[in-house]
Every structure is written in C-alpha cells, then in structure tokens.
N, C-alpha and C positions, 0 to 999 in steps of 0.2 A: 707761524706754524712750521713746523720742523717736520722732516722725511721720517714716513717710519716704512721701513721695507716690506714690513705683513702686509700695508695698505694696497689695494689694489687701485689703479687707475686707468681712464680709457686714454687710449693715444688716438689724435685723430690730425691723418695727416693731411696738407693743400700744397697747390700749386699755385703760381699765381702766374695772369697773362696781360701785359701790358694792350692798350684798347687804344684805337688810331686818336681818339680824345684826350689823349693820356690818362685816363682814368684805368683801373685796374680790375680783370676780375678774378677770384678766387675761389676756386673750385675745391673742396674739402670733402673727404675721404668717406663722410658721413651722408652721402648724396646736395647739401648745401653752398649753395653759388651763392657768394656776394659779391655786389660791385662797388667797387671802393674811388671814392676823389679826395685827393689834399685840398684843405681848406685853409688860406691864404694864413691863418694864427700858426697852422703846422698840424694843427689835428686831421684827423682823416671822417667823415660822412661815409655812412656805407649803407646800403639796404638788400637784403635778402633774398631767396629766393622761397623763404617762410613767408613774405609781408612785414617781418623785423624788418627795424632801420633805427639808426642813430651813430653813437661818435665813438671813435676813440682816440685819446692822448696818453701821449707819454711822459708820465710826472717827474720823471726822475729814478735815481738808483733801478732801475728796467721795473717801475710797474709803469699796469699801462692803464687806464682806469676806461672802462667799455661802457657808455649807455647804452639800454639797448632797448629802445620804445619805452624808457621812463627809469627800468630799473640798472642800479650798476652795479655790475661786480670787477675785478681787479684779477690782474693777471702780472707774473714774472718773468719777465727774461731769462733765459737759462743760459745759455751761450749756446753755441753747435748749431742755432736755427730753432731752439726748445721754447717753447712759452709755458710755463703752468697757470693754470686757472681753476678758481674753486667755484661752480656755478649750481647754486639752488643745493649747495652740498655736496657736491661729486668733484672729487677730484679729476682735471683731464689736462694732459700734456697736446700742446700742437707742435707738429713737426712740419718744417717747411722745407718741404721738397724741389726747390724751386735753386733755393739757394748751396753752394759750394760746400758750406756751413754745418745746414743739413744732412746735405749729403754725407759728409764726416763722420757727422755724429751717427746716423744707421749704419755705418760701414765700419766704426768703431763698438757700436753695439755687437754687430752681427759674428765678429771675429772674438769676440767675447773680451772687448779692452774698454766697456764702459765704465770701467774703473779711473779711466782715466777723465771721462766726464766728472761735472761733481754734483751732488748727491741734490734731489729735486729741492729746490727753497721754495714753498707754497705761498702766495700769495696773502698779503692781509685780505680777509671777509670784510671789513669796514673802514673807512680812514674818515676823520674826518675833517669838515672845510678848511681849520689849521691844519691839519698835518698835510692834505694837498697842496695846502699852499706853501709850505716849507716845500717840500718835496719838486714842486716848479720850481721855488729859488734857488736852490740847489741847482738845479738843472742848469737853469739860466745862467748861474754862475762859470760853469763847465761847459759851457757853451752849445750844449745839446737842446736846449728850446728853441722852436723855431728852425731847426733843424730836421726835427721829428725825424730822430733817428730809432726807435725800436721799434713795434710791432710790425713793421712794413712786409712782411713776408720777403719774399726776394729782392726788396726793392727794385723795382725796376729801373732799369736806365736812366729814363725821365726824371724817376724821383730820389735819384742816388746821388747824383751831380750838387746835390743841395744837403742832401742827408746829415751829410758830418759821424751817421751815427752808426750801430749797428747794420752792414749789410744782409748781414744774416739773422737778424731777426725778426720778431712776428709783429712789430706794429706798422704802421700803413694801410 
C-alpha cells in the first residue's frame, strides 16, 4: 500500500519503562499500558491494560506481525522511532518517544524538515504462511532473527545488549 498525502492518520505516541523483572512497560498516548516480555525464540508476549494480550515478531524487511487475542495485523518500520500500522482499516503511525530516534523524528517534523523523513510505506493487511516464512529467512539470513531487533520501542538496555537491531524502533 503506498502513501497518499490526502489520507489522514492517527499518530499515537509511547514511552517505554524498563521493569526491575526486565520486562517492559509501555505507556501509549491513547490512555493504553502494556507490559511487554522477550520470549526466549525473540518474539515479545505482551498483555494490556484492555484484557488484550498476545505476540509480536519481527519477520524481516521491518514488518512486524502482532497477535492480538487470535487476530493479526502487520505493522512497518519507518525509521526515526515510526511504525505504521493498518488495524481494522485505520491507518495509524506510532512514535516512540522513548528513543533518541524518536526524538529526531518530532524535532525534524516540528521545524518543518519531514521531508527529510521518507514518505509512510503502509504495511501489508495480509501475508501469508509463505510469505512469513520467506520474510524470517531473510531475516535469519541478515542476522536479525533472534535478535528481535524492530518493534522494541526504546529498547531498553536489557534488551539492546542482544538486539543487533533497530534501537529505535517499535518492536519489543
């Protein structure tokens, strides 16, 4: 799905807070707290403060594929701390405030130089069981499986030392 500029989208920004368990939690802009754990394959488990809960991994080329209590949808990497995601049809950017990355990216917005970001890549709505599975070989090849380097929000310290991957991005 390609950017179109008329489209409107919601941004919705988190922080994230390293937890003495090392688990994480993440506080989003929309009133929603999850708490997030890496799970030993690289994927992260997280549950809500809705009653959601479930996984996300990162399959490769920055998507990140989200269960989320059965259903899944797919999200992008943007760089700058950006994720895009298309969920039940809405387009929505998360920004992670947490990270350095972030940071940039609002500060490069706000001066009016988002030109120099590039322009949103929306996520596939569907992939399927081949194409994830390419999509982790790929990974795996690059060396970023098992590293669970995207969606991590700030990564935290704990789980940076391991990462290999995007500091500043939204999977973890």
């Amino acid at each position: 799905m390609s950017y179109d500029p008329y489209r409107q989208y919601d941004i919705v920004r988190y922080r994230d807070e390293l937890l003495p368990d090392q688990s994480v939690r993440r506080i989003y802009s929309n009133g929603v707290t999850e708490w997030r754990r890496r799970l030993p394959n690289g994927t992260v488990a997280w549950q809500d403060s809705r009653g959601q809960h479930g996984t996300d991994e990162l399959l490769g080329e920055g998507i990140v594929k989200r269960v989320a209590s059965g259903r899944v949808f797919y999200g992008k990497e943007q760089g700058y701390g950006r994720t895009a995601w298309m969920i039940d049809g809405r387009p929505m950017v998360t920004v992670n405030e947490t990270s350095f990355g972030g940071r940039l990216g609002e500060m490069l917005a706000m001066v009016g130089l988002a030109g120099m970001m590039s322009a949103i890549v929306w996520p596939p709505l569907i992939l399927s069981p081949e194409e994830e599975e390419q999509l982790r070989a790929a990974a795996q090849q690059q060396g970023s499986i098992g590293s669970a380097g995207g969606d991590m929000g700030s990564t935290p310290a704990a789980w940076s030392s391991d990462s290999g991957g995007d500091a500043d991005s939204d999977f973890g």
